[in-house]
C-alpha positions in Angstrom: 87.6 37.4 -22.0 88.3 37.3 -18.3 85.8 35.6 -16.0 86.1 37.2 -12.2 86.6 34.0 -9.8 83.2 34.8 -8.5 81.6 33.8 -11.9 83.3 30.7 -11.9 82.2 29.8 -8.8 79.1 30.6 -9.2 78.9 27.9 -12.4 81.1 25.4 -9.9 78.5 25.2 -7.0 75.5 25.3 -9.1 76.8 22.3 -10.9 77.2 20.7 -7.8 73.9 21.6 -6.0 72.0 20.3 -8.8 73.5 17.4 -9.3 73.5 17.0 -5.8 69.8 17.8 -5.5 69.4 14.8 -7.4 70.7 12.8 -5.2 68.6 13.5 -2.2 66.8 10.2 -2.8 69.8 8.1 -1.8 71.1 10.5 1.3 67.9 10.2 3.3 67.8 6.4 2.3 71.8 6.1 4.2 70.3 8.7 6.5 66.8 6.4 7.6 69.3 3.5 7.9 71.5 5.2 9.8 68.9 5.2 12.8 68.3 1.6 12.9 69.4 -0.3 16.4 71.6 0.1 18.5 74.9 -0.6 16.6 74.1 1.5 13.4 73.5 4.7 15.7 76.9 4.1 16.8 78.2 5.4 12.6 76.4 6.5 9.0 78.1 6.9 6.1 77.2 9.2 3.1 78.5 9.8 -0.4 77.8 12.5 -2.9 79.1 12.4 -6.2 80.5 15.8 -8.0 80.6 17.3 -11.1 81.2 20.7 -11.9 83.0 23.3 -14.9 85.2 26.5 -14.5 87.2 28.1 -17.5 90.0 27.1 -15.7 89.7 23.5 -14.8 87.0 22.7 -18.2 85.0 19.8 -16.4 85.5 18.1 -13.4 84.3 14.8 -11.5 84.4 13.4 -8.1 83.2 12.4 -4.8 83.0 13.0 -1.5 81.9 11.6 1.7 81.6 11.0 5.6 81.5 8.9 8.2 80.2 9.4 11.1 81.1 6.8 14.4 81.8 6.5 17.8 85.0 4.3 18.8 83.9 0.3 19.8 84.7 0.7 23.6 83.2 4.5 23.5 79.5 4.8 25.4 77.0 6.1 23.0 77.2 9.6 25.2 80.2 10.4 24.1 81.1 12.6 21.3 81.1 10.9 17.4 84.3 11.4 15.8 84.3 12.2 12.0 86.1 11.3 8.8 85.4 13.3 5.4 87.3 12.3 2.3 86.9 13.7 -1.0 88.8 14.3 -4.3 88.3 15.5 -7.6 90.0 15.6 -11.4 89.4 17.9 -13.9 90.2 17.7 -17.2 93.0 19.7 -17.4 94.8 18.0 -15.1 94.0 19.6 -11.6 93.5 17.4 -8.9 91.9 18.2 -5.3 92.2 15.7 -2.7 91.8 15.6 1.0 90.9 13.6 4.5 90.2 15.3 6.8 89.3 13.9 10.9 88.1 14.6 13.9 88.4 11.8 16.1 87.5 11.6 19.7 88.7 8.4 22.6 86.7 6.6 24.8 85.5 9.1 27.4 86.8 11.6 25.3 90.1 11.7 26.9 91.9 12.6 23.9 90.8 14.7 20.9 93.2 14.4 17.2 91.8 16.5 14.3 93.6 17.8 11.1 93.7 17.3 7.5 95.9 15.3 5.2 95.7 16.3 1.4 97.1 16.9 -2.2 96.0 19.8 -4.3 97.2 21.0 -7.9 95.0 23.9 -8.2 94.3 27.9 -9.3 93.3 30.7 -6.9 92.8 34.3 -6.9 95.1 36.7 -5.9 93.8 40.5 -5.3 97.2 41.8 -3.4 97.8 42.4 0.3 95.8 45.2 2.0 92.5 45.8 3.4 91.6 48.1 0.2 92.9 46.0 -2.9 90.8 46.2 -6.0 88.1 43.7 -7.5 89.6 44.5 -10.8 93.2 43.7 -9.8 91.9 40.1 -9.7 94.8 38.0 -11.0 95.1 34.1 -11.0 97.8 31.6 -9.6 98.6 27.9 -10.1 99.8 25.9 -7.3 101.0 22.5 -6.1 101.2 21.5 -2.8 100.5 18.0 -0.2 99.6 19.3 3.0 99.7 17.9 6.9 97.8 19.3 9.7 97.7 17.8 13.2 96.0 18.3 16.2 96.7 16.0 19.4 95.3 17.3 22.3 94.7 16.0 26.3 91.5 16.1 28.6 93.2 18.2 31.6 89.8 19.3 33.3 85.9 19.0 32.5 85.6 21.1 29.4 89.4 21.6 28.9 91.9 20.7 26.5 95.5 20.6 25.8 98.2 19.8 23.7 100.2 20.3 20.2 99.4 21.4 17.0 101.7 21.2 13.7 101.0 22.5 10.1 103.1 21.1 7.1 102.3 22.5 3.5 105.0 22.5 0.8 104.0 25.1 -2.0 105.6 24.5 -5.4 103.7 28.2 -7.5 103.6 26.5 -11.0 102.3 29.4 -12.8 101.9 33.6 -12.3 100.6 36.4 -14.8 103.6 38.1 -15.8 104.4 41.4 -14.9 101.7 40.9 -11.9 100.8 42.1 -9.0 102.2 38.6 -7.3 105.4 38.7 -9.0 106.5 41.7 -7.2 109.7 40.9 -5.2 108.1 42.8 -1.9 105.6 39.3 -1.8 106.9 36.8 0.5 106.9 33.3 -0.4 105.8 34.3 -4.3 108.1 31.8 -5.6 107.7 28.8 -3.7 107.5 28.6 0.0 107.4 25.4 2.9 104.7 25.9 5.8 106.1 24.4 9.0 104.2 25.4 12.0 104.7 23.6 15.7 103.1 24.8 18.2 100.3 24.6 21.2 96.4 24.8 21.3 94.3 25.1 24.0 90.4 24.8 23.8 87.3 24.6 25.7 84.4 22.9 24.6 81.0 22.4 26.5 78.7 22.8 23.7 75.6 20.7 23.7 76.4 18.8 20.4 79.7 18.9 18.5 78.1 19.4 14.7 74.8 21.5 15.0 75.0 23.0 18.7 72.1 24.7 20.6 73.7 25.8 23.7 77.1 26.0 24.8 80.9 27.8 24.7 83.5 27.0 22.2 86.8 27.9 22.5 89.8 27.7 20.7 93.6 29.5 21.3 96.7 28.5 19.5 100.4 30.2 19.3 102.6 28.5 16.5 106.1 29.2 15.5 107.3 28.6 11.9 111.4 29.5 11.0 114.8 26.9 9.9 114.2 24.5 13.5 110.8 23.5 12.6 111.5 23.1 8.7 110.1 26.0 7.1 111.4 28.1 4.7 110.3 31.7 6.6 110.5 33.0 10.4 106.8 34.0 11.6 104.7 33.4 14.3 100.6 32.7 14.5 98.1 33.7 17.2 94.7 32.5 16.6 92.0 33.1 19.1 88.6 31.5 17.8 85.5 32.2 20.0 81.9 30.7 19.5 78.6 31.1 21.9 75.4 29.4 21.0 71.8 30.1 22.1 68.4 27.7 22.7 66.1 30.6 21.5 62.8 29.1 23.3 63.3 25.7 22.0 66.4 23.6 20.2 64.9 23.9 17.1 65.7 28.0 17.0 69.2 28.6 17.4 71.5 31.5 17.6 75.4 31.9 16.9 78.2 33.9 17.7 81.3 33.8 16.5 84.9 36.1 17.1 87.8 35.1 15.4 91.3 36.7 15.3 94.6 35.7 13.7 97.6 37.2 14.2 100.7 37.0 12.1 104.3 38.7 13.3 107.2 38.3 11.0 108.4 37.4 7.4 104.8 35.7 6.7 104.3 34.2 3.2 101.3 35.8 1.3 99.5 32.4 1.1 100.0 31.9 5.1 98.6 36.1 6.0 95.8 36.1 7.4 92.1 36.6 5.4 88.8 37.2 4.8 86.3 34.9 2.8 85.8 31.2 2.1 83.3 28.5 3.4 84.1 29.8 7.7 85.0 33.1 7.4 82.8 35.3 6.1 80.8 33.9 3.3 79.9 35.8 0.2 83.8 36.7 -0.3 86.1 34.7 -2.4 89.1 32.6 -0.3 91.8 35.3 0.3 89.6 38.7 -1.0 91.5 40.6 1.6 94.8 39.5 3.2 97.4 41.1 5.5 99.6 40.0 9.0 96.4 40.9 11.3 92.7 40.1 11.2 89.6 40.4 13.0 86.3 39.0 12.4 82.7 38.9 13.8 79.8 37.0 12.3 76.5 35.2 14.0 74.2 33.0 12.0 70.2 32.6 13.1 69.1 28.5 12.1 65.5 27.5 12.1 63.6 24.3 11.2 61.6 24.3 8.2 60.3 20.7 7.3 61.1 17.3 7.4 64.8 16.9 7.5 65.3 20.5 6.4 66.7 23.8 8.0 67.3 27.0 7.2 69.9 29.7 8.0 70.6 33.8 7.7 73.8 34.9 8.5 75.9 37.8 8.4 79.7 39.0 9.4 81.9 41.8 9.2 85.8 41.8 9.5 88.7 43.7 8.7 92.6 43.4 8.0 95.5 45.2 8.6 99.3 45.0 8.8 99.1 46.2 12.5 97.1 46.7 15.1 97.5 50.4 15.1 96.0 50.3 11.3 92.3 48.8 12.4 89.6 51.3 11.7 86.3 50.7 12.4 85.1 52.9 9.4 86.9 50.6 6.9 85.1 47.0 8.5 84.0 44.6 5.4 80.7 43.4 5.9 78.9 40.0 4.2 75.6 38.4 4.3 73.8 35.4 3.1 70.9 32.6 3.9 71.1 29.0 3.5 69.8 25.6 3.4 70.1 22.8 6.1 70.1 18.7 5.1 69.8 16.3 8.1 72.0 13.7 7.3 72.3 12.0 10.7 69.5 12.7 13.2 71.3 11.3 16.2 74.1 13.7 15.8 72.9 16.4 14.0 75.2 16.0 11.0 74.0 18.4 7.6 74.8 19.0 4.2 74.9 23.0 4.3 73.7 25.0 0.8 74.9 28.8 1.6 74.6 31.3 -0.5 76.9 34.6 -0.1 76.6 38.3 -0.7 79.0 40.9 0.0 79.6 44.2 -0.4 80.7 44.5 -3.4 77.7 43.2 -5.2 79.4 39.8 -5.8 77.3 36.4 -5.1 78.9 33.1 -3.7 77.3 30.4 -3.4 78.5 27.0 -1.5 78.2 23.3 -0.8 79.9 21.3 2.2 79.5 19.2 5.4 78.8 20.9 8.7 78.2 24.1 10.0 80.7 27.5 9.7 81.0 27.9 13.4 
């Protein structure tokens, strides 16, 4: 019998929360240390083991964690940079891996964030289209390493400048046959190479980098992938990525805002179109629900104390996708919902553990477990 991808998640997660409810004990010990003197505010660490089972993978194990720390010669003003790493096996041979870093210099004169990773894994496919089918649900195995890298400049107060570039090599291992991903119209369905270079600009005064209150984020990027950068297809990106946070009364009550747009213009492979769902975008739909060359996205999130050195959080977003701009219609917008559950890992700078749990139109339930807010 087929199991929708939403099922298996559903087992994944829950796997993971409770295991990882049990070990609460040992995070707010790393988190209590974490406070003590001077030099231990400067980094805390955390580590939360995994274990989880899907049909696909059978079981799996692994770990992940983060560190927290500000840079020897940094003042303890300045922003903390952050390094996740986690990986897991499974035992049918699937491995997920990554490190991912946010790092910010002394006086915050330079910011370098990205990813480097390996994953051998299965996803969903639905099609391409803003209307695909639930039931047209197919699966797809994948290999790929991956490289992303961020290097930008201070050039004002709030301001920031510089180069991004994108590496991703993917080897498709496995398809359905006869499939809706085998059709020769889908770019990049045999294998494809991601090569992106190009330049990002952001602006950043928000009042704390991992749980802000108050403040502007934002974020613009123009890329350009084709034979001088490496890749194996011609296409352009446009992301615009917008956040506004507000103090409702106190710092404790927070609202945010966030638009997002991304903009595809050429022969774009189907893993690289542009989507809706995951752990950022729209929670409550699976990674790549809905995918095409254009989207645009709105979603705002409410977060509240509840006790101790837990929050809470209700959220909601709505989004579409299209092949062109002339195709947006505001009668065919996707819309998703969800609340959520906030652990304090690092009091001085607001780090959490974040438990959401997703709805979407569709009836479907996601739920998820990660470091950090969405926006």
């Amino acid at each position: 019998m087929k199991l929708s991808k939403i099922s298996i998640y559903a087992v994944m997660i829950s796997y993971r929360i409770l295991f990882f409810l049990a070990c609460i004990g040992l995070v707010t010990q790393l988190h209590g240390q974490s406070e003590n003197g001077d030099e231990t505010k400067r980094k805390s660490n955390v580590v939360l083991p995994l274990i989880f089972f899907t049909p696909e993978t059978d079981w799996g194990f692994g770990a992940a964690g983060i560190s927290t720390f500000r840079f020897k010669d940094s003042n303890i003003n300045d922003r903390p940079s952050q390094i996740q790493l986690g990986g897991a096996y499974t035992l049918n041979k699937q491995v997920l891996s990554y490190l991912s870093f946010q790092l910010f210099t002394p006086n915050q004169s330079y910011s370098i964030f990205g990813e480097l990773g390996y994953y051998r894994f299965t996803y969903p496919y639905f099609g391409i289209g803003n209307d695909t089918n639930a039931e047209d649900e197919e699966f797809f195995s994948v290999n790929f390493p991956r490289v992303r890298m961020n290097a930008l400049k201070r050039v004002g107060r709030n301001w920031y400048a510089g180069l991004r570039y994108w590496w991703d090599d993917y080897q498709l291992s496995e398809t359905e046959a006869g499939g809706l991903l085998e059709r020769p119209e889908v770019e990049g369905n045999e294998s494809s190479v991601i090569s992106t270079l190009g330049a990002v600009a952001v602006f950043d005064n928000r009042d704390h980098l991992f749980y802000p209150s108050t403040g502007w984020y934002f974020e613009a990027s123009l890329n350009f992938s084709g034979s001088g950068t490496g890749a194996s297809h011609h296409y352009q990106r446009l992301t615009i990525d917008a956040a506004k946070y507000f103090s409702l009364g106190n710092s404790n009550h927070i609202l945010a805002l966030n638009g997002f747009a991304d903009l595809t213009f050429g022969d774009v492979p189907f893993q690289q179109l542009a989507f809706i769902g995951g752990t950022k975008k729209m929670r409550g739909f699976i990674e790549g629900r809905f995918r095409d060359k254009k989207l645009l996205m709105f979603q705002g999130e409410y977060r509240f104390p509840l006790f101790w050195i837990f929050k809470g959080a209700a959220f909601a977003g709505t989004g579409q996708v299209a092949p062109e701009f002339e195709d947006f219609n505001i009668n065919e917008l996707h819309a998703s919902y969800g609340l959520g559950l906030r652990i304090q890992i690092n009091k001085e700078d607001k780090v959490h553990v974040r438990i959401d749990f997703g709805f979407n139109e569709e009836g479907a339930f996601l739920p998820y477990l990660t470091f950090n807010e969405a926006f």
